[in-house]
N, C-alpha and C positions, 0 to 999 in steps of 0.2 A: 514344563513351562518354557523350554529354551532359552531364549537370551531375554524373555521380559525378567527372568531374575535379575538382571542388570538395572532395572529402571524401577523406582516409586509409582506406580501405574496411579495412584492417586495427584501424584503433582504434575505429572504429565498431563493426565487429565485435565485439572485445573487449569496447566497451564494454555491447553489447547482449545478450551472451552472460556476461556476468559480473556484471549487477546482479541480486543476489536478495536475497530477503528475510531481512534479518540482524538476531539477537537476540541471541545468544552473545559475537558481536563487538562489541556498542556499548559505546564507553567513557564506561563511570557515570560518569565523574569530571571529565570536561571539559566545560564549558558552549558551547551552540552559537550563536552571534553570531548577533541576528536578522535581521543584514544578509544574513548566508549564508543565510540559510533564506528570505529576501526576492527574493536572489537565483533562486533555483529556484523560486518562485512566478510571478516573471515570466516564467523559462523553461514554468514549466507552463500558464500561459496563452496561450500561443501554441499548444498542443494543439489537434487538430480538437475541433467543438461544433457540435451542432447550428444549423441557420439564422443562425450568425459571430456566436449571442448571447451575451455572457457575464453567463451566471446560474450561475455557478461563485463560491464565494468560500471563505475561508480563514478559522481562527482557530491561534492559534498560542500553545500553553500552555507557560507557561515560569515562572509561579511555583508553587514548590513545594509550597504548601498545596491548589491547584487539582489538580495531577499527584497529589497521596495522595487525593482525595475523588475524582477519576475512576479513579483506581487501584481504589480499593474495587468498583467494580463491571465493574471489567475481571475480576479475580480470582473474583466472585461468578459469575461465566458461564466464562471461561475454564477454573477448576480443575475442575469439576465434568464440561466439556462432552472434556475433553482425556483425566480418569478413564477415562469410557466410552468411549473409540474406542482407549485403549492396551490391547491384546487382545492374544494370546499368537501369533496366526495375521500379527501384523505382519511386511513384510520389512522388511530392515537398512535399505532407504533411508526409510521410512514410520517406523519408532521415532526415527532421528536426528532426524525431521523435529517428532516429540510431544515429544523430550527437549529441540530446540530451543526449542517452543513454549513448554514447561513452565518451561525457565528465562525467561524472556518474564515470565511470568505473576507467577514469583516475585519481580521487580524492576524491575516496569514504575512500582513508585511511583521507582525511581529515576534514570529517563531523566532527561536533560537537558532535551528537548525534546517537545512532543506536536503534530503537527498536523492538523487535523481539517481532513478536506474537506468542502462543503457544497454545496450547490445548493438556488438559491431555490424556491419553489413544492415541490408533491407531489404524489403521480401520487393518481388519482381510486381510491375502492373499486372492487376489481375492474378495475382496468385489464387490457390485454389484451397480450400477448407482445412485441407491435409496440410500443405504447408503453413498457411497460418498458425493451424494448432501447434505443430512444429517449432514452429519460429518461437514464439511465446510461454510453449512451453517450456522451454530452456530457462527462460527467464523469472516466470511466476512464482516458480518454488523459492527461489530464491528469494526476490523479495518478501515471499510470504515468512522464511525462514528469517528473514534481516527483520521482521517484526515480532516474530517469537523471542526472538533473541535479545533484541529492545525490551519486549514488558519483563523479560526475567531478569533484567537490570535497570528497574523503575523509568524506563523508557515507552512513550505513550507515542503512537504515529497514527499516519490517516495516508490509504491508498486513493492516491486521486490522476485524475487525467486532464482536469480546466485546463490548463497550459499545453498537454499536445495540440490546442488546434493554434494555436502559437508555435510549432515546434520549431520554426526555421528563424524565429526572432531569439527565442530562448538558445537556440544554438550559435548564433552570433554572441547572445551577451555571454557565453561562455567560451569561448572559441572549440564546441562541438563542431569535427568534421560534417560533412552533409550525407556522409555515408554510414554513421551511426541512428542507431533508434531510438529515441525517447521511449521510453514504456511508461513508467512511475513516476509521480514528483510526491516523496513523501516529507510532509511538516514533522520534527521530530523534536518534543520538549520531556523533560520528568513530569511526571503525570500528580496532579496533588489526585487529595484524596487517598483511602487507605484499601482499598479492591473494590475488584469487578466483579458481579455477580453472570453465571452463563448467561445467552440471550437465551430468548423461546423461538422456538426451533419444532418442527413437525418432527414425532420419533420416525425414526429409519423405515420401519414398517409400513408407512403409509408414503413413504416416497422410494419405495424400491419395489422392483419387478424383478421375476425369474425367468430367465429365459426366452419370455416374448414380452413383448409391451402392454401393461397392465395387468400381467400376470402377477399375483401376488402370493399363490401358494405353489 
């Protein structure tokens, strides 16, 4: 067994098949201690990163007049971008997923919490497929870890990006250098409700190949 004897492979499990992106569920009304949110920072930086460097850093919006003026420009991209792709040819699980986002949108000025992921430096014009993945790559795990980390302490978030095409307004109303990256803005409240059930998901089987492309045995 090696080192899975160290772990409950059942709650790992759980845990990894039950943390999604939650908007519907965040409770407006409770404020989130920044210790907790300090906490899962630390756990997110133990995430892999390119060359073990960390140019990963964090801001963490929590007063409420900062959340209404990046709100304004969540909503200015979000409403308009969410209009266009709610189309009549949606299936059931693609509308829940715009009705989630939409309420999202309507009440993002009143999360508790906002936390924006960063990374220092910024990729070159024109950068090329390899360094993008690169660039990003450093960073992803990491927030995806600072969201693990969230729901195993009744922490519910939502990865979103409305606000990067804002990035150089949102970097003023935080006094963001211009040589940092925006990646993440995520809304972060106690999630009501009592679990998550997995999503549905295609088994592995029919989305993996051996070897060449479409190869499946």
């Amino acid at each position: 067994m090696g080192d899975t004897a160290e772990f409950d492979l059942d709650q790992t499990d759980r845990l990894l098949t039950t943390t999604k992106q939650v908007r519907k569920r965040l409770d407006l009304s409770r404020p989130v201690p920044r210790e907790l949110l300090l906490e899962c920072i630390d756990i997110a930086q133990h995430a892999p990163m390119g060359g073990n460097l960390e140019r990963n850093r964090w801001v963490v919006i929590d007063d409420r007049e900062l959340i209404g003026s990046i709100a304004e420009y969540y909503v200015r991209v979000g409403g308009p971008y969410l209009a266009q792709n709610e189309t009549d040819d949606l299936g059931e699980g693609q509308r829940r997923v715009i009705d989630s986002a939409k309420f999202l949108v309507d009440h993002i000025a009143e999360v508790p919490a906002l936390v924006l992921a960063l990374r220092l430096d910024r990729l070159p014009a024109g950068a090329s497929n390899m360094e993008v993945a690169s660039y990003h790559g450093s960073v992803a795990p990491g927030v995806w870890s600072f969201q693990l980390a969230a729901r195993s302490r009744g922490l519910g978030s939502a990865w979103t990006t409305f606000t990067l095409a804002h990035e150089t307004e949102v970097a003023e109303l935080l006094g963001i250098p211009d040589t940092v990256t925006q990646v993440a803005l995520l809304p972060v409240g106690f999630y009501t409700g009592s679990s998550f059930t997995p999503a549905r998901r295609r088994p592995a089987r029919e989305i993996t190949y051996f070897n060449r492309w479409k190869q499946t045995i």
